[in-house]
Steps between C-alpha positions, in 0.01 A plus 500: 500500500779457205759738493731485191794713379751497210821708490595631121113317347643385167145614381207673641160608386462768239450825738203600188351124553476573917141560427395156337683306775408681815124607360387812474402612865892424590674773716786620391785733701840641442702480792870528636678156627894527581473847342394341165188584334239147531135448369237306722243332354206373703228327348218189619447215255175284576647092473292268608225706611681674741714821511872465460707822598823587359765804502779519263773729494781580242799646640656727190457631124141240532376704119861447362553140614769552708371370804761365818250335676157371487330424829135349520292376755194353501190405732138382593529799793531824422680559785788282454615794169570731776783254633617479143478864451766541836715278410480632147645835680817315616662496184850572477727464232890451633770659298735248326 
């Protein structure tokens, strides 16, 4: 599995281009993380054959651009996106 994350993304996909990158069959859900509104994306890509799963998810104003942070995971098993999807829910954001 890769796990990835970037605090304050200097640039992130185009929330109207989420379609053409993630395919059309991609789920997509609005949920709460450290009492900020996020967006999860999951979505397969085929590479090499084979299926690749990922989840993304876009903590803040993801259709404005101003996102905080961008967490993504990614993996041959499926089942491996549920650990990313826990520790997705672990997000806190300290006060500076």
């Amino acid at each position: 599995m890769r796990f990835m994350f970037v605090h304050k993304p200097m640039s992130i996909l185009s929330y109207d281009k989420r379609e053409q990158k993630f395919g059309k069959d991609f789920q997509e859900r609005v949920i709460e993380i450290a009492r900020r509104k996020a967006y999860l994306f999951e979505y397969i890509q085929i590479e090499k054959g084979h299926k690749r799963y990922y989840t993304d998810l876009y903590i803040g104003d993801f259709p404005h651009g101003e996102v905080r942070l961008w967490m993504e995971a990614e993996s041959w098993q499926p089942t491996d996106l549920e650990i990313a999807k826990k520790i997705f829910r672990t997000v806190e954001f300290l006060k500076p």
